[in-house]
C-alpha positions as CSV (number, residue, x, y, z in Angstrom):
1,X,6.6,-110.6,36.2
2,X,9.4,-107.7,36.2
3,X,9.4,-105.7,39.0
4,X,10.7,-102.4,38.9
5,X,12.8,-100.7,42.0
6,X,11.3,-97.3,42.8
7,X,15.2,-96.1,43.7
8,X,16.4,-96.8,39.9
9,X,13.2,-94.6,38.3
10,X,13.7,-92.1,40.3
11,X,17.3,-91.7,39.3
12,X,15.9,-92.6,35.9
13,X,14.1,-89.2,35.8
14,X,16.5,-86.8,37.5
15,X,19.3,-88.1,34.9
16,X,16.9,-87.1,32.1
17,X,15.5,-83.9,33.5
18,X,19.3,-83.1,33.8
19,X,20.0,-84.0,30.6
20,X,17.1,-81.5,29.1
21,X,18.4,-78.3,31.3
22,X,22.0,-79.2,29.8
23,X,20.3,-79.1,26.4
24,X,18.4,-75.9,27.3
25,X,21.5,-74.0,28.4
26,X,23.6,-75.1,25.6
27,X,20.8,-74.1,23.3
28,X,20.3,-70.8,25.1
29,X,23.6,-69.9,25.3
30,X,24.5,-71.1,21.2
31,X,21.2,-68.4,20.6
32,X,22.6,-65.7,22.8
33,X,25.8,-66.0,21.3
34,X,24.1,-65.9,17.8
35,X,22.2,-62.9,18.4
36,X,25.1,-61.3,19.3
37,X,26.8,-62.1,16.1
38,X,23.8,-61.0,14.1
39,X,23.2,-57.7,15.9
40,X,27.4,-56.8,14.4
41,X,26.3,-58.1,11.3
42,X,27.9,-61.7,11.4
43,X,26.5,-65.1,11.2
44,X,23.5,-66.1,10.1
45,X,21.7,-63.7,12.0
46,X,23.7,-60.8,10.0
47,X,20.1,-59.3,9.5
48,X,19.6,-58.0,13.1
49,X,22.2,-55.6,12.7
50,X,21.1,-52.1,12.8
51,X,22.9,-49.5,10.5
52,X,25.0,-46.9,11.6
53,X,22.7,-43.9,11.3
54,X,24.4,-41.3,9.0
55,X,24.3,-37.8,10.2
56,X,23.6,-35.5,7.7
57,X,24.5,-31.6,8.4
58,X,22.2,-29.0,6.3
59,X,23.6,-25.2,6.4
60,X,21.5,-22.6,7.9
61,X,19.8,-20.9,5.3
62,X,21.0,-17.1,5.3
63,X,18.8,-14.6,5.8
64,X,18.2,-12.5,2.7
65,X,17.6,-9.0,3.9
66,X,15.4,-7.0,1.8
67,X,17.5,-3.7,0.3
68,X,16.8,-0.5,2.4
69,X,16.7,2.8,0.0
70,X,19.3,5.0,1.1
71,X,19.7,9.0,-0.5
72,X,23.3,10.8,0.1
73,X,23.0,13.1,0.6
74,X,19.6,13.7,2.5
75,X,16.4,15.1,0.3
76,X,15.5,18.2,0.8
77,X,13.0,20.8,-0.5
78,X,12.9,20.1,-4.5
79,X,14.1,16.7,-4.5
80,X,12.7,13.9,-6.4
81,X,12.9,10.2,-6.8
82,X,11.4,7.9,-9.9
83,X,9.5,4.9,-8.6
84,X,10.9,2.0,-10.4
85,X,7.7,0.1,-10.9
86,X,6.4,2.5,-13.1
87,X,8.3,5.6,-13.6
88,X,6.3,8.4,-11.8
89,X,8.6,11.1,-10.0
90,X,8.3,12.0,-6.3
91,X,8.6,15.0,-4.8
92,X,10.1,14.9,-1.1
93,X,8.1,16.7,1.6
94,X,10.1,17.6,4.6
95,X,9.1,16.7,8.4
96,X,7.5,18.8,10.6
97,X,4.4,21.1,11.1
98,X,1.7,22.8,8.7
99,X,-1.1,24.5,9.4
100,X,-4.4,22.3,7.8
101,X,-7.9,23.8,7.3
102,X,-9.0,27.4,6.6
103,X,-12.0,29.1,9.2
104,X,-15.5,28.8,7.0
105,X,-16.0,33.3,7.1
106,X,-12.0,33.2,5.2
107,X,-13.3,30.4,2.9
108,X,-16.6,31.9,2.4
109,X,-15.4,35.3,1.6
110,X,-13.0,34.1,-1.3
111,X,-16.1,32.2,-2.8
112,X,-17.9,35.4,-2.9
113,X,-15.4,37.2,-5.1
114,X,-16.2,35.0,-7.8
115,X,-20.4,34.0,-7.1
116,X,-22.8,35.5,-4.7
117,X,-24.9,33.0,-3.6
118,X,-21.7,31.0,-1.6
119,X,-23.4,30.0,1.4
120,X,-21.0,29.4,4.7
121,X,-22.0,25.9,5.9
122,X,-20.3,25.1,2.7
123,X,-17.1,25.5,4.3
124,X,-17.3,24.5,7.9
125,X,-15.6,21.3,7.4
126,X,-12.6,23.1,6.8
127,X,-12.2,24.3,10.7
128,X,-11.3,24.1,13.3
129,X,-7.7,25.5,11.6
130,X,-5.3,23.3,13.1
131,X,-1.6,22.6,13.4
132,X,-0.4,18.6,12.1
133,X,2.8,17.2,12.1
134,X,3.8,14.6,9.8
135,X,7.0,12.6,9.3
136,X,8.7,13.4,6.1
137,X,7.5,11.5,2.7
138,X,7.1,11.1,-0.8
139,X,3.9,12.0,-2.6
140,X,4.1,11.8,-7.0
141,X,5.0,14.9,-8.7
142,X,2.1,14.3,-10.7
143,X,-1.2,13.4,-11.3
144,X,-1.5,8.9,-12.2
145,X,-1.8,9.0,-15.9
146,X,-3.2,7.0,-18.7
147,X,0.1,5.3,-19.5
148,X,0.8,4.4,-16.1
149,X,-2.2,3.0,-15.0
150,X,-2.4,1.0,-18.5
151,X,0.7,-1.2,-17.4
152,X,-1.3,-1.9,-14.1
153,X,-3.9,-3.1,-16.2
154,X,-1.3,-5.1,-18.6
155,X,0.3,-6.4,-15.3
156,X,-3.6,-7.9,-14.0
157,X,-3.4,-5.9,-10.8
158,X,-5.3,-3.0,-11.9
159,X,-9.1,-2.9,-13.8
160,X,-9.4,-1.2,-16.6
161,X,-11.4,2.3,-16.3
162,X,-15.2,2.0,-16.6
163,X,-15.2,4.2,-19.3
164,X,-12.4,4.4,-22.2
165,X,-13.3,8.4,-23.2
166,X,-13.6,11.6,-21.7
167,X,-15.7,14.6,-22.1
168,X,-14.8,15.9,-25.6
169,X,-12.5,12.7,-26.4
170,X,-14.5,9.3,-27.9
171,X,-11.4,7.6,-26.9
172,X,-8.9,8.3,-24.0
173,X,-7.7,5.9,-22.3
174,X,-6.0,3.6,-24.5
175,X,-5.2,6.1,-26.8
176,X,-1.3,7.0,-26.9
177,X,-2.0,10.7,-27.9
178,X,-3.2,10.9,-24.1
179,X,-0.7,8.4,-22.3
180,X,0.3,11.7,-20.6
181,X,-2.9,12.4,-19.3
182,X,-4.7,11.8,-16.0
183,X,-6.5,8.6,-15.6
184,X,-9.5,9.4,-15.3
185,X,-13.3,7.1,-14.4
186,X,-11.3,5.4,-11.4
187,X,-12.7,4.3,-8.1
188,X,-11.1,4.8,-4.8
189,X,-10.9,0.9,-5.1
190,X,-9.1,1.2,-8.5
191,X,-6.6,4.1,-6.9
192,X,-5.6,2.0,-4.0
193,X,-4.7,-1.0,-5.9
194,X,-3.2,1.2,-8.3
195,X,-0.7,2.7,-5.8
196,X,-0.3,-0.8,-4.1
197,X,1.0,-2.2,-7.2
198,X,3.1,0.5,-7.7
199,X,4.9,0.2,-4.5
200,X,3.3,3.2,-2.6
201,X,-0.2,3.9,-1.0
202,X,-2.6,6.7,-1.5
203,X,-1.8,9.8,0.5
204,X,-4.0,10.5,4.0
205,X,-5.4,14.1,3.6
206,X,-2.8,15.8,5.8
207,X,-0.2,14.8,3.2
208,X,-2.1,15.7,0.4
209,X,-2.7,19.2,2.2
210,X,0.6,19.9,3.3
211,X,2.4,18.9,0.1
212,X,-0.2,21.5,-1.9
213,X,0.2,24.3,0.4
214,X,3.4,24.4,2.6
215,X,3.8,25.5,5.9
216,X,3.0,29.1,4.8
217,X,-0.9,28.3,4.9
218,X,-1.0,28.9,0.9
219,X,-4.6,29.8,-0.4
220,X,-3.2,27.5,-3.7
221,X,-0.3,25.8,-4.8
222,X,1.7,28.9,-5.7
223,X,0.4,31.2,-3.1
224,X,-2.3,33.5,-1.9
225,X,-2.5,34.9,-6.0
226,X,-6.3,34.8,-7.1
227,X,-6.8,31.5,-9.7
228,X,-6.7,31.6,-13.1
229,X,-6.4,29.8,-16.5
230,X,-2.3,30.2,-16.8
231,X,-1.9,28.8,-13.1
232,X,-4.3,25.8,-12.9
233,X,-7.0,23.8,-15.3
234,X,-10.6,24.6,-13.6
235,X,-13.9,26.2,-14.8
236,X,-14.3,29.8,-14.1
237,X,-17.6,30.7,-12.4
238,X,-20.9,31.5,-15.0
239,X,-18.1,30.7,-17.8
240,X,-19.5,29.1,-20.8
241,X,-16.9,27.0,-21.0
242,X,-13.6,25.5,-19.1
243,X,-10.3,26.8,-19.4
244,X,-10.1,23.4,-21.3
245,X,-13.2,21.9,-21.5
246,X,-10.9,18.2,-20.4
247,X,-8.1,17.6,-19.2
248,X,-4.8,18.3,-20.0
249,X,-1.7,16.8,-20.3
250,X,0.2,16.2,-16.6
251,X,2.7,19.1,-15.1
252,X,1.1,21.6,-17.8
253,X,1.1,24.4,-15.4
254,X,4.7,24.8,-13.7
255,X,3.9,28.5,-12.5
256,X,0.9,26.5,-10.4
257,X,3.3,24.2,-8.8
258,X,3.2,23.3,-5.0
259,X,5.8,24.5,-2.8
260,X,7.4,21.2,-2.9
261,X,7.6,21.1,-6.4
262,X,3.8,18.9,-7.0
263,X,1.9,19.7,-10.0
264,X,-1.6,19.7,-10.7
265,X,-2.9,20.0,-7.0
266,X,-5.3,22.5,-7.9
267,X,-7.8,21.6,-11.0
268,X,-7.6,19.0,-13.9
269,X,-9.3,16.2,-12.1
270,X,-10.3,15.5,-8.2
271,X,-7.9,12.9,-6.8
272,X,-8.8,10.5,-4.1
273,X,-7.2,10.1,-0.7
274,X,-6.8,7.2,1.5
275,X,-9.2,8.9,4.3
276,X,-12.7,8.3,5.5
277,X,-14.7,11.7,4.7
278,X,-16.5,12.9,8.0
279,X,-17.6,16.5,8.2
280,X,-16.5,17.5,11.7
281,X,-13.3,15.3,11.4
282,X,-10.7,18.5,12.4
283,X,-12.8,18.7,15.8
284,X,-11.4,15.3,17.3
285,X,-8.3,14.8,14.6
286,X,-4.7,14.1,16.1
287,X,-1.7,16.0,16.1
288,X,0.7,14.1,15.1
289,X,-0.1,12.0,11.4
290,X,-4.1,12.1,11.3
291,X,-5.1,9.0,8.9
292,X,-9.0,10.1,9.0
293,X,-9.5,6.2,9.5
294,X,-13.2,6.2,11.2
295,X,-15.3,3.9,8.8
296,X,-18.2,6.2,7.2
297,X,-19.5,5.9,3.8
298,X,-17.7,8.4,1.4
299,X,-14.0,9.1,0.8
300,X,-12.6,12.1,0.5
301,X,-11.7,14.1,-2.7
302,X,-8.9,16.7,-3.2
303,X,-8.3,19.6,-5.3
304,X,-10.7,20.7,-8.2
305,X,-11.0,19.7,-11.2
306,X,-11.4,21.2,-15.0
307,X,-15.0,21.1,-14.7
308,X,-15.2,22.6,-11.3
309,X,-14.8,26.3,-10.1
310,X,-12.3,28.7,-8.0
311,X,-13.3,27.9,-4.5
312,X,-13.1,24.4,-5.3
313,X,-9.5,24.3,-6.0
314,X,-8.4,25.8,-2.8
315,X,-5.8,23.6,-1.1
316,X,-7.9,23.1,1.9
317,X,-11.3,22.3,-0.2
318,X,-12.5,18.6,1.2
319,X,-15.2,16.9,-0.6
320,X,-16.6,13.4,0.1
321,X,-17.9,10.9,-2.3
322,X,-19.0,7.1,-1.8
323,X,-15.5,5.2,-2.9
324,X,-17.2,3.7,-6.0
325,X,-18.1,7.0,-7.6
326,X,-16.8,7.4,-11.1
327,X,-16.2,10.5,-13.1
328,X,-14.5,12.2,-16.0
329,X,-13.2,14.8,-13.5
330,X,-11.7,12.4,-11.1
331,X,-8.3,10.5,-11.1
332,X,-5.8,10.3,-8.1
333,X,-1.3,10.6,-7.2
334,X,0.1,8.4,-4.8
335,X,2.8,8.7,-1.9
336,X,5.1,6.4,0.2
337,X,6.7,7.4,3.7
338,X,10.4,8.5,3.5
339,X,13.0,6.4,3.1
């Protein structure tokens, strides 16, 4: 029987123990040292290394201003400028003060020269006369006509009028005889889109007004002169018949030119404006660029038409209509704030 000294297995042990630490340090140390090599891309380990990010430098983008319209020299009084977008020419109205509205007895009492039963609560919305100030802008020299508005249709921005005639014509719009003719059977809708696409807006009331009367509180466009059929396209009182009967071709009347050089502000057809009608508006309006922006139900309408009679073509004549009203008597100009 062997017997085994407990002296020589202990030093049995502790000489293999040491023997797997020396094989653990060696191994750690031959990993370490490979990991190292892999993570610089050598060895077999070459995988570990992690690319050298690239830095890639992108340009600042410039900023692309958008062109300003300059004039030299500064509009005055009987300058004009043609819209690119579709050709209509704009008549400059200078800065400053007019006076808007005309007291109901002064309205009521030019009615009466041409009809006696002209009643006076016709005319109160007209007053409180008041003095406005508005920045200088543009407002079209003209009524929008046929032609016009047809290459807003052609474009898709605009809808087409409801109706293609007019009153003595089966066919109007559409028709090049009468490309130089007023659009006519347009919404307020179809006149604000209209002037959108065309780069401008409609007008607020004050602009329309001061652009068809001056500063000098005209009557009409060409003064304080009494209407008639060689100054503007309207329907005398208890006539028979128009001066026309229709309309008539844009700027056919240069004696009944505004001040500022605008045709047609007084008859041919009713033209919307971008305002809100309400009757007692000039009460509470501001002085400075009134916009007539409290919500209601109707728009407003400025200026006559063929087919309606003297006191209706007074500059300061307001009319309100619900926005979606459509008639052979109405149509509509734009305008666009200076530059």
């Amino acid at each position: 029987m062997m017997t085994i000294n407990s002296s020589t297995t202990h030093n049995r042990r502790n000489r293999a123990f040491a023997i797997v630490v020396a094989i653990l340090v060696i191994g750690l140390a031959v990993g370490a040292g490979l990991f190292s090599m892999g993570k610089r891309g050598l060895g077999p380990l070459a995988g570990l290394a992690t690319p050298t990010p690239t830095i890639t430098i992108t340009a600042t983008p410039t900023r692309t201003s958008i062109p300003t319209i300059t004039f030299t020299p500064l509009p005055g009084i009987g300058s004009t400028w043609t819209r690119p977008r579709d050709g209509m020419a704009m008549v400059y109205v200078p800065a400053g003060e007019f006076i808007m509205g005309m007291d109901a007895d002064e309205a009521l009492s030019i009615c009466q020269q041409y009809r006696p039963d002209c009643q006076k609560d016709w005319f109160t919305d007209e007053e409180p006369v008041h003095t406005v100030y508005l920045d200088a802008y543009w407002i079209d020299q003209t009524e929008a006509t046929n032609g016009m508005y047809a290459s807003c249709v052609d474009s898709g921005a605009c809808s087409p009028p409801v109706y293609l005639w007019s009153h003595t014509r089966s066919r109007y719009f559409g028709n090049p005889d009468y490309s130089n003719y007023p659009v006519i059977f347009v919404t307020w809708y179809d006149a604000a889109a209209y002037c959108e696409w065309a780069g401008a807006r409609l007008p607020s009331e004050a602009e329309w007004e001061k652009a068809a009367r001056g500063t000098d509180a005209y009557v009409y466009p060409w003064g304080n002169n009494d209407i008639t059929c060689s100054l503007a396209n309207f329907w005398p009182s208890y006539s028979t018949q128009g001066c026309v009967d229709d309309t008539t071709p844009v700027g056919s009347y240069p004696s009944g030119k505004s001040p500022y050089g605008a045709y047609d502000m007084a008859g041919n057809v009713w033209e919307w404006v971008a305002d809100w009608y309400e009757r007692d508006y000039y009460s509470s309006s501001p002085y400075s660029d009134p916009q007539g922006d409290i919500p209601g139900g109707t728009r407003v309408l400025r200026g006559g038409s063929w087919y309606y009679f003297e006191y209706g073509s007074r500059s300061t004549r307001r009319v309100g209509h619900g926005p979606s009203v459509i008639f052979y008597g109405i149509g509509f100009r734009c305008s666009s704030s200076f530059p």
